[in-house]
N, C-alpha and C positions, 0 to 999 in steps of 0.2 A: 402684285408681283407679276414681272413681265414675263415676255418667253424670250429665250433664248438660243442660239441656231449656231450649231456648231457646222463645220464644211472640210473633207476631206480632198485634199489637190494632189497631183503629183507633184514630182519634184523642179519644175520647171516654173514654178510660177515663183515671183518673188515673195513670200510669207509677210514680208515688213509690211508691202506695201498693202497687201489684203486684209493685214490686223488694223492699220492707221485708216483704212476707209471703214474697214467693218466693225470698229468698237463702242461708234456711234448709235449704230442699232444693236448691240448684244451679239454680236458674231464674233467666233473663234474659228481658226484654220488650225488645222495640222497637217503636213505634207509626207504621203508615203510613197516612195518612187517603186517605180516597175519593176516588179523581183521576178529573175531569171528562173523562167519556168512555170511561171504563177502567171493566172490569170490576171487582167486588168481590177476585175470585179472587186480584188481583194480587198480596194477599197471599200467598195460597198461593204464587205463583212465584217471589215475591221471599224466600221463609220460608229456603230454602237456603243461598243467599247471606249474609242480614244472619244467620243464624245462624253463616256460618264466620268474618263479621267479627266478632260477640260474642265468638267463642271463640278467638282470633288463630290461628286453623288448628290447635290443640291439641287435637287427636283424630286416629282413622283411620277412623271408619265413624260415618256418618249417617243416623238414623231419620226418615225422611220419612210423615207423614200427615194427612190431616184432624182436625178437632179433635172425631172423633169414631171415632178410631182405636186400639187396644189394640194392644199390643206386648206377645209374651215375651221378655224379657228375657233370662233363660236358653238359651231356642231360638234366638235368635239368634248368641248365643255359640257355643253347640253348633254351629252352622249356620256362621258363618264361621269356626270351628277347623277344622271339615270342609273347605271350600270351599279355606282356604289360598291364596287370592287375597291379592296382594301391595296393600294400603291405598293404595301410593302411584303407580298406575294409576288412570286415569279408567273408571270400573267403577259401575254401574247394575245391581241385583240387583233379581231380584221374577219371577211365576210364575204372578202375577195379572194377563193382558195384555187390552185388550182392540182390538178391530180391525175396523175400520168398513172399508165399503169403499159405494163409491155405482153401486148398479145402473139398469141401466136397464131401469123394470117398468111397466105401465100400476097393478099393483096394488099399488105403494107409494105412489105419490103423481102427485095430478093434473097436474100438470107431465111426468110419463112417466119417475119416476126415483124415488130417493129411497134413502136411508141403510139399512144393513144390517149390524147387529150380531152379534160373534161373543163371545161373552166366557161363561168364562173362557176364557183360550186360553195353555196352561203354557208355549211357545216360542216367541221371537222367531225367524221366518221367515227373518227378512231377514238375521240372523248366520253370517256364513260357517261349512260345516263343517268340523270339525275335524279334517285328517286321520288318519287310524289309523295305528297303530306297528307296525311286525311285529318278534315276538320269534320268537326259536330256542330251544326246549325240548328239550333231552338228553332218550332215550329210554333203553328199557332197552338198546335193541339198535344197532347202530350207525348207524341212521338218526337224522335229527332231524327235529323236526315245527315246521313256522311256525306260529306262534299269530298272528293278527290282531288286536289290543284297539286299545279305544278308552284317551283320554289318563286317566290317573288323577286331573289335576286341571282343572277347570273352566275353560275359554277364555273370558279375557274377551272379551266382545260387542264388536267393531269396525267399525262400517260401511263397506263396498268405497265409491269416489268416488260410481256408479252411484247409492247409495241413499242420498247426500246432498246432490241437490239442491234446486233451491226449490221449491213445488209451483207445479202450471201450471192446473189446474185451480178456475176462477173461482169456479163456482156455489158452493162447496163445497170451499174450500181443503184443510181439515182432515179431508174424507171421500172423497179422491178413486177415478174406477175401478180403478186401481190397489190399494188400500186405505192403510190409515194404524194401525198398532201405538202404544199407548199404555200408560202401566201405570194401573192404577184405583188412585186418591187415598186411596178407601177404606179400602184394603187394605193398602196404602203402599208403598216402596219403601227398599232402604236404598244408601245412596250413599256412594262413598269420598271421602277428603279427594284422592286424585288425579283425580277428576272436580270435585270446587268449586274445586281449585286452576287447572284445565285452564279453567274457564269464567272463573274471574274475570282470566286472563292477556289473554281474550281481548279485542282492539281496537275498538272501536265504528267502522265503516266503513258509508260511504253505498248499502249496496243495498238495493233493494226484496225484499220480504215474499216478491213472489209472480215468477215467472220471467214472459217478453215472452209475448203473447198466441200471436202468429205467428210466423216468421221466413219472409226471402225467400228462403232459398233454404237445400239440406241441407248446404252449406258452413259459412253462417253459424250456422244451429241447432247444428252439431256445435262450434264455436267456442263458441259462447254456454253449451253444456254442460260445455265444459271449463273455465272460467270459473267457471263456478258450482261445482264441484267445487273450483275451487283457492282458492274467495274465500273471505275470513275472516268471516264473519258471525258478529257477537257474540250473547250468551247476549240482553242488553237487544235488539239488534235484532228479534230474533224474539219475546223477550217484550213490548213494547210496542207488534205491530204486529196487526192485528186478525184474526191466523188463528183464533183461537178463544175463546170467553166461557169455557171451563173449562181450570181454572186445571191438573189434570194433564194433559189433551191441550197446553197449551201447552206446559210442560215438554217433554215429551216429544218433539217437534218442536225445541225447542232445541236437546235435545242429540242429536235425530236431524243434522240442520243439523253440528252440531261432530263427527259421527261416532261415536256412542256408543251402540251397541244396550242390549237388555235381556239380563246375562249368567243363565240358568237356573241355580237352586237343583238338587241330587239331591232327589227326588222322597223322600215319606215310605214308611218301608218299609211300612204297610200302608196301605189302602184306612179312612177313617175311617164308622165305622157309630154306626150311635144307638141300633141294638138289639142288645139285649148277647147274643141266641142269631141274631142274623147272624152269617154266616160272611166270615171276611176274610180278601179277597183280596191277595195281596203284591202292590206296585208295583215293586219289582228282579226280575229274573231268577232263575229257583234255581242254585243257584253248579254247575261243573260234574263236581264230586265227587259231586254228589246230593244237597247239605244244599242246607236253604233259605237263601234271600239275604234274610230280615228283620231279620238281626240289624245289619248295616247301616243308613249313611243315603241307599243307594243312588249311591254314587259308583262310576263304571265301573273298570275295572283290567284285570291281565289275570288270567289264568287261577285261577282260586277264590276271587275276589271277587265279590258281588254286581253286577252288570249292568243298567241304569236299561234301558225301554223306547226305541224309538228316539221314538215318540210317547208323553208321559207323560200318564197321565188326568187329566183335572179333578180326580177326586177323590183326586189324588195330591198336590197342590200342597200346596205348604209355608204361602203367604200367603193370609189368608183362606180357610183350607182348608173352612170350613162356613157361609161365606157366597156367596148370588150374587149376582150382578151388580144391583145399587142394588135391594137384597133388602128385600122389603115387610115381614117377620116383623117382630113387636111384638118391643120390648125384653126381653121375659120370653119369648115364644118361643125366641129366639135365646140366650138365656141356657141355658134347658129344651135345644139342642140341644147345645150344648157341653158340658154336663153328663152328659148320655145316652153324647156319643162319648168321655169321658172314661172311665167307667166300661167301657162296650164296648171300646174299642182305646184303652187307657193307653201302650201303646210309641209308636203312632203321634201319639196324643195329645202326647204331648208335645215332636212335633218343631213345631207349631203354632206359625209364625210371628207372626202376625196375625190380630185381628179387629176386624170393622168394627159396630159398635153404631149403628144410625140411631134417632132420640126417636120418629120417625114420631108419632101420635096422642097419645104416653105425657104424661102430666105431668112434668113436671123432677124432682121429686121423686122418683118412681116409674123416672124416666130414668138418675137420678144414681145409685140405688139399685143397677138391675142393670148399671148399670156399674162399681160398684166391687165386685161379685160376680163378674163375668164377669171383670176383672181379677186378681181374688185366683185366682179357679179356674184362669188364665192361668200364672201366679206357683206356685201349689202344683204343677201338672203340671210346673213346671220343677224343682222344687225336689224333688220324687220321682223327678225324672229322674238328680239328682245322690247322691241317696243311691243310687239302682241301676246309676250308671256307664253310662246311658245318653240321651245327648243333652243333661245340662246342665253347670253348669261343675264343674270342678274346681281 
């Protein structure tokens, strides 16, 4: 079974002519033009959606990205054969987070406040943790020893009532002092058909955007919180309402709203470098027989399996693992780096979910070029990963 790629245009292109080139490769268009008032992005929000209605829900995992986003293919594969997350859960994957939170500084902004970025940041905060299991390991002797591990498979992200209510915060709906977790567009995200299932069930109900200013009194605020935790607010309510001009912070807040965190990838087993006599460092644990934990894709277990950090590094993430945050490198830089960490750390290389190509300065031409390079280079790491039985498909 192939993959399929659905593409959201405005209304300016001709639809005939885009379905008669692209149904050759498995592409569907839908056109939504520019609504008065509304950000551009809306396509981006609405991309999910009219893609599960093109494809009558016949799939289990969704590539969500800008139209200026590169997927492995293969690592992805790899990456949800690992994960073994059940498709027909409401499930949001990605390691690329980023997380605004609004301070209060005389030296951010003349107003005495202003927005404060963290990104990359590999783990949604807000996801409950996972409890740990204790096993009983037979000894030699007639004692037995507890082992303590963590779960061997991935908990999907669920948000407690707590972290889905509306935001209160006016100046600044989308950045509040609390903060606000989002995944980057760039870098993309992939989503299950039991998350586009879970949002399109959802009912369109008459609540505001944003929660009451005040309340009079702590009776009525604790009401009004339970309320808001129990209300159905649809996927359209929040996207059509004006918490944010960017179309993945919207997202995100959607499905924060319906309860849906960001569930973390295992981290790549090494540290990806660009010079090939750097030394790499492992992102798992060394197993605790004494051998190292690289040969993994860092999923916890118990006793002689590899073991993720409890904090995993930036430079450990799966998505966008050699990009940052709305990264200025020319087209051909970025190219030059992913080629460098290819050559240097080829194991880790190829768990490489994502990368995000910005044209920045480049000409189209010269844009086009190393994107179908950085693509291919994308696509061979995966495809050396399957002839070495490690990380691509089989």
């Amino acid at each position: 079974m192939g993959v399929s790629t659905h593409i959201v245009v405005d209304d300016l292109v001709r639809l005939d002519a885009l379905r008669a080139a692209g149904s050759r490769h498995n592409e569907t268009f839908s056109a939504l033009p520019d609504l008065p008032g509304m950000p551009t992005s809306m396509r981006h929000v609405l991309a999910p959606l009219l893609a599960h209605t093109a494809t009558g829900g016949r799939y289990k995992w969704m590539l969500l990205g800008d139209d200026d986003t590169l997927f492995s293919l293969p690592a992805v594969r790899g990456l949800l054969r690992e994960m073994r997350l059940p498709h027909t859960e409401p499930i949001a994957i990605s390691d690329f987070l980023v997380h605004c939170r609004f301070e209060q500084s005389a030296k951010l902004d003349v107003a005495g406040g202003g927005r404060r970025y963290t990104a990359p940041a590999t783990r949604d905060t807000r996801c409950p943790a996972a409890a740990p299991s204790t096993q009983t390991a037979a000894a030699s002797s007639s004692n037995s020893t507890p082992l303590i591990t963590t779960p061997t498979t991935p908990v999907p992200c669920m948000l407690p009532p707590a972290s889905r209510r509306p935001p209160r915060f006016r100046p600044h709906p989308d950045c509040p002092p609390e903060g606000r977790t989002s995944f980057y567009g760039g870098t993309g995200v992939i989503l299950s058909l039991g998350l586009m299932q879970h949002l399109a069930r959802r009912s369109l109900h008459a609540q505001a955007a944003l929660g009451p200013d005040s309340l009079s009194s702590a009776a009525a605020a604790a009401a009004a919180e339970a309320a808001a935790a129990d209300a159905d607010t649809s996927f359209y309510a929040v996207a059509m309402s004006n918490y944010s001009p960017a179309g993945d912070v919207l997202m995100s807040e959607a499905w924060r709203r319906a309860g849906i965190g960001f569930t973390p990838p295992p981290p790549l087993p090494y540290q990806l470098a660009v010079h090939r006599t750097a030394q790499q460092q492992p992102c798992v644990a060394p197993r605790p027989d004494g051998d190292g934990g690289g040969g993994g894709g860092g999923s916890a277990g118990t006793a002689g399996r590899p073991t993720p950090p409890a904090v995993v590094p930036p430079q450990c993430r799966r998505f966008g693992s050699l990009v940052g945050f709305n990264d200025e490198a020319s087209p051909e830089a970025m190219v030059q780096r992913h080629r460098l960490a290819a050559e240097a750390a080829p194991e880790a290389f190829r768990g490489v979910v994502s990368a995000h190509l910005r044209q920045r300065r480049a000409n189209t031409t010269a844009f086009l070029a190393a994107m179908r390079e950085l693509g291919a280079l994308l696509a061979a790491g995966g495809a050396a990963a399957a002839a070495g039985g490690a990380g691509g498909p089989r």
